[in-house]
Phi, psi and omega in degrees: 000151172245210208289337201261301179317143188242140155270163186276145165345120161298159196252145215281332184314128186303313208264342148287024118322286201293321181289298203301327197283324191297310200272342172305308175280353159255057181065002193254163167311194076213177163225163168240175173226165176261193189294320157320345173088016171239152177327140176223321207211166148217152170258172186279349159266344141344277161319309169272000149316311171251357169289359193234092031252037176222081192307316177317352213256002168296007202204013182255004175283138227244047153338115184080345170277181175260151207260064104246032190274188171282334202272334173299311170336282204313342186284327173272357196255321187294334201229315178285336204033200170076177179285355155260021177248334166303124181306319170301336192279277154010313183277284176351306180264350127302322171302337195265308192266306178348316193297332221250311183296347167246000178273349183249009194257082136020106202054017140088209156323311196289313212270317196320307201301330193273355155242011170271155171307163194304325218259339185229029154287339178279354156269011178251029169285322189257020172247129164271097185326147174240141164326148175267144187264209180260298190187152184227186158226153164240171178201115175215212198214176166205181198244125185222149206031357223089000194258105179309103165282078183334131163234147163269135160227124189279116151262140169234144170273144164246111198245136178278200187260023156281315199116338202275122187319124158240003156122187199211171176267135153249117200243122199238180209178125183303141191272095173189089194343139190285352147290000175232031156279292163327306194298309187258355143219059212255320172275000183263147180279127178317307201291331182288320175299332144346284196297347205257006176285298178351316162270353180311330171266121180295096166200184197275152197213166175226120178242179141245111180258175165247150197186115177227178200202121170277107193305144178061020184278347159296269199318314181252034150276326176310277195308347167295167116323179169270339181285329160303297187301331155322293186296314189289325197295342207261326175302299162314332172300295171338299220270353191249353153289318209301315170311340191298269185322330184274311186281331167141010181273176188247105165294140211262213205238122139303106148262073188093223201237038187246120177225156197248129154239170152229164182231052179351099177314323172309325157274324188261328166163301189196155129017275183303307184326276175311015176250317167286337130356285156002272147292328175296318201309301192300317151303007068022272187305310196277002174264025173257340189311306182315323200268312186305314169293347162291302148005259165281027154072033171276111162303139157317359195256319190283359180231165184173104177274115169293136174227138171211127182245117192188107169347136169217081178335301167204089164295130172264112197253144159164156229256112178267138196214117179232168176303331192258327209213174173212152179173117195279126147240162202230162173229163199163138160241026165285353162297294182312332184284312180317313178301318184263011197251318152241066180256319168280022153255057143324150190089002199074015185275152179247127180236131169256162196253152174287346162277343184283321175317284207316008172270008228234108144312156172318305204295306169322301170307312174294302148349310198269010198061032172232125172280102186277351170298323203225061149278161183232129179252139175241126165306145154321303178323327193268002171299161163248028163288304191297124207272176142345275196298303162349308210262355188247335178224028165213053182292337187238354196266136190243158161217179186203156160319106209237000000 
């Protein structure tokens, strides 16, 4: 979570206490209401579910109101968006829950009309009260990425230890089966999806990137079968996120047998952090070739990984999220100089750019085994490495052996 979020008061009655902290800690979406039909509790990933990328929503949750009240509308048309926010979504889901909220109302029809809102008040003349049930179901969507994201929501009755309603949970759940809820988050690491709330939101970071490249990968996709050559690319992927994520980075865009990280001053700590991070990754990973070409039944002499390492002062970083993919890129043009800084490391070599060194404190540079006082820097240019593309856009970038 980040530095700024609080979670909200639990709500004092014990025993809608005891339901919000119980569904707070396990991770679910929900709210509870008290018997009044008002917000009484949100949970915290709830919360940062719509507060992200809509920051207002820290302090716009609408506590002590009635959850068909105006001021609820107004939160949800502002903030949940999507068809639980539409007025028709709305009328709808009164209609469905109303029978229950009036059979449970104090002063009967009169008082209902005078806190539900203006807009679905005309229906409640044609609402029959009902018993409140165990548990019930609604089913609507709200807008997450750009997208409506369909939910089921488990209404629970909340009974104290009389029998008598003290108010009920909403425990809601994207309407997509939990095996393939599972499925899709049975290999992601928590702590790299933390770090990747950060970007959710488009804007500008002072990173460190990575940019790696499997040197000769034509020729020995040719000479594998494919299915060989399948297992090992997926394997080097494997092994080259998990390094992204063991150093404390963010995984990039995959091309081919090419990967990309970033390394957030933001997340990791400071500047220097994220340049040592960096460098640890890219060491890491190449000392992972060796156990992955054992593996796939590869001589080690046939794979051999390019590194171009490099400061990106203030990259506009954010998260592309479509029906098929998810995937964080940056924009900039300290990315492109990373690209050509690793197109010239042939040989397996990991090349770092001198803004990227110079970023690195004493304690940090002594961690990696570098003296940055007496370091030698080589223009890219003056490499017999530097391509075309090199000499036009990254012409002034000095580097050195990391």
């Amino acid at each position: 979570m980040t530095g700024v979020f609080e979670s909200l008061p639990l709500p004092e009655h014990p025993v809608l206490a005891v339901w919000a902290s119980g569904v707070n800690e396990a991770g679910h979406w929900a709210y509870v209401l008290d018997a009044g039909w008002r917000y009484a509790s949100v949970t915290d990933e709830l919360h940062l579910t719509w507060a992200n990328p809509n920051p207002e929503a820290w302090a716009a949750v609408p506590l002590g109101f009635h959850y068909f009240s105006a001021r609820a509308a107004q939160f949800r048309a502002a903030i949940v968006r999507g068809s639980d926010a539409r007025r028709e979504g709305r009328r709808q889901r009164f209609l469905k829950v109303g029978p229950y909220v009036l059979s449970s109302t104090p002063g009967g029809r009169e008082e209902l009309r005078r806190v539900v809102d203006p807009e679905v008040a005309d229906l409640v003349d044609g609402l029959e009260p009902r018993e409140i049930p165990p548990l019930w179901m609604t089913h609507a969507g709200f807008t997450m990425a750009g997208t409506e994201v369909g939910t089921s929501t488990l209404w629970f009755r909340i009974d104290d230890g009389d029998g008598n309603f003290v108010g009920c949970g909403l425990l809601f759940k994207p309407a997509v089966g939990m095996s393939q809820l599972a499925l899709a988050a049975a290999t992601a690491d928590l702590a790299h999806l933390e770090r990747m709330r950060v970007v959710d939101a488009p804007g500008r970071h002072p990173a460190a990137i990575l940019m790696a490249d499997l040197e000769a990968s034509s020729p020995l996709a040719r000479r594998l079968p494919t299915a060989h050559y399948f297992a090992f690319a997926r394997r080097l992927v494997r092994a080259a996120d998990q390094c992204v994520i063991d150093a404390g980075g963010i995984v990039g865009r995959h091309v081919g047998d090419g990967v990309a990280a970033f390394f957030l001053a933001d997340t990791i700590g400071s500047e220097s952090a994220a340049a040592r991070s960096c460098i640890t990754a890219a060491r890491m990973l190449r000392d992972a070739l060796a156990e992955i070409a054992a593996r796939s039944e590869i001589p080690p002499s046939d794979l051999s990984l390019r590194f171009g390492l490099h400061w990106g002062a203030t990259l506009y970083m954010g998260r592309f999220q479509t029906a098929g993919r998810s995937e964080v890129t940056a924009l900039g043009d300290e990315v492109n100089e990373t690209a050509r800084i690793e197109a010239c490391a042939t040989g397996g070599r990991a090349l770092a750019s001198k803004a990227l060194i110079e970023r690195l404190h004493e304690t940090d540079a002594a961690a990696l085994g570098l003296d940055t006082r007496h370091t030698n820097y080589v223009p890219l240019v003056d490499l017999s490495t530097a391509t075309d593309k090199t000499r036009r856009d990254a012409f002034s970038i000095a580097v050195c052996d990391v």
